[in-house]
C-alpha positions as CSV (number, residue, x, y, z in Angstrom):
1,X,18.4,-19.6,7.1
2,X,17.7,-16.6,9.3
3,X,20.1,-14.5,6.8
4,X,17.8,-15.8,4.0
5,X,14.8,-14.2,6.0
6,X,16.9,-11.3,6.9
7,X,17.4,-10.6,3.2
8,X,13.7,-11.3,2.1
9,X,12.5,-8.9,4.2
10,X,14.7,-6.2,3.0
11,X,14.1,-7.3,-0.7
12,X,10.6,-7.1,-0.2
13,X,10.6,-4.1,1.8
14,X,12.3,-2.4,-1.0
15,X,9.5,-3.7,-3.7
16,X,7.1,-1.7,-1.3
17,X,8.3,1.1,-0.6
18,X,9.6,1.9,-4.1
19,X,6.3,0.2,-5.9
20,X,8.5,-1.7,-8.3
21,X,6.2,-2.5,-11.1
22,X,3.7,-0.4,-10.5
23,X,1.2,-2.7,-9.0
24,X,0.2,-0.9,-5.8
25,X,-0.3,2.2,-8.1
26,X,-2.5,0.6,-10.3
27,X,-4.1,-1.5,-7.7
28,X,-5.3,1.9,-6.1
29,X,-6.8,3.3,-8.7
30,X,-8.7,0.6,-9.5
31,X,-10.2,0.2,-6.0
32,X,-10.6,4.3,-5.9
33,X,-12.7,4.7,-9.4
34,X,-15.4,1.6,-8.1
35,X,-15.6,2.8,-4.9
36,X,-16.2,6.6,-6.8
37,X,-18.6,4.7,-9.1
38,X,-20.2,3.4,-6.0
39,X,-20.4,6.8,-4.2
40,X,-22.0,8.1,-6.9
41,X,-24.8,5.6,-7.0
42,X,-25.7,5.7,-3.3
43,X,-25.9,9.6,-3.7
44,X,-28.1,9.3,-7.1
45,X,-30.5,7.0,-5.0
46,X,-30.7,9.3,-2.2
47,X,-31.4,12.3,-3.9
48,X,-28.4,14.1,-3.7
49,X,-26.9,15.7,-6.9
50,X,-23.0,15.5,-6.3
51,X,-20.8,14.8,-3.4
52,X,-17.1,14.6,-3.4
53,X,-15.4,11.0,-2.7
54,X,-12.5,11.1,-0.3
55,X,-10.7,8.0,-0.5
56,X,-9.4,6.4,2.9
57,X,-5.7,5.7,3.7
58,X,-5.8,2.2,2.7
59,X,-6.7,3.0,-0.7
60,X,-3.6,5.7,-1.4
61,X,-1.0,4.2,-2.7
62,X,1.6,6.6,0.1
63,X,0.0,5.0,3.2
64,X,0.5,1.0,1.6
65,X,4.2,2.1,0.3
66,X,5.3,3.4,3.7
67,X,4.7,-0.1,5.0
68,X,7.5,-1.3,3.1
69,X,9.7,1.1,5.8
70,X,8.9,-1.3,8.5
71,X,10.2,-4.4,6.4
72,X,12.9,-2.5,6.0
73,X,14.1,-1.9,9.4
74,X,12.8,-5.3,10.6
75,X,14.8,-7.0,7.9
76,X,18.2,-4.8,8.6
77,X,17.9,-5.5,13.0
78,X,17.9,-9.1,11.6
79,X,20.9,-8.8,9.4
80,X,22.4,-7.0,12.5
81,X,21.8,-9.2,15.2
82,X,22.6,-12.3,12.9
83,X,25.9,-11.1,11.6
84,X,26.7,-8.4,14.9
C-alpha cells in the first residue's frame, strides 16, 4: 500500500512538472486573458487609457509546474524508506 502511494506521487509529480496534456498551459491562459479582460475594464471605468497586466505567480504556468518537483522528491524518500 504505502509503495502504491510512493508511486502515485511520483506518477503525478511527473504529470506536473512535465504538464502532460497541456492542461496547466491552457488552464493559464485562460485565467490570464479574463483577468487582462478584467484589468482593462476597471482601467476604462477609472479613466485611465492603458495599463499593462502583470500576471501573478499562480497564474504562470512555471510556478504551478515546479510544484510537481516536490511530489517528486516526497514520492522518491517514500520509495526509499519503504524499500531501504
Amino acid at each position: 500500500m504505502a509503495i502504491g502511494f510512493a508511486i502515485l506521487y511520483v506518477l503525478l509529480g511527473v504529470l506536473v512538472l512535465f504538464d502532460v496534456g497541456g492542461f496547466i498551459t491552457r488552464r493559464c491562459e485562460r485565467v490570464q486573458h479574463t483577468a487582462a479582460e478584467r484589468h482593462r475594464e476597471r482601467m476604462a471605468l477609472r479613466g485611465h487609457l492603458q495599463d499593462t497586466y502583470v500576471a501573478g505567480p499562480f497564474a504562470q504556468p512555471a510556478f504551478l509546474r515546479a510544484a510537481g518537483v516536490p511530489l517528486i522528491a516526497v514520492g522518491g524518500l517514500l520509495l526509499l524508506l519503504r524499500l531501504g
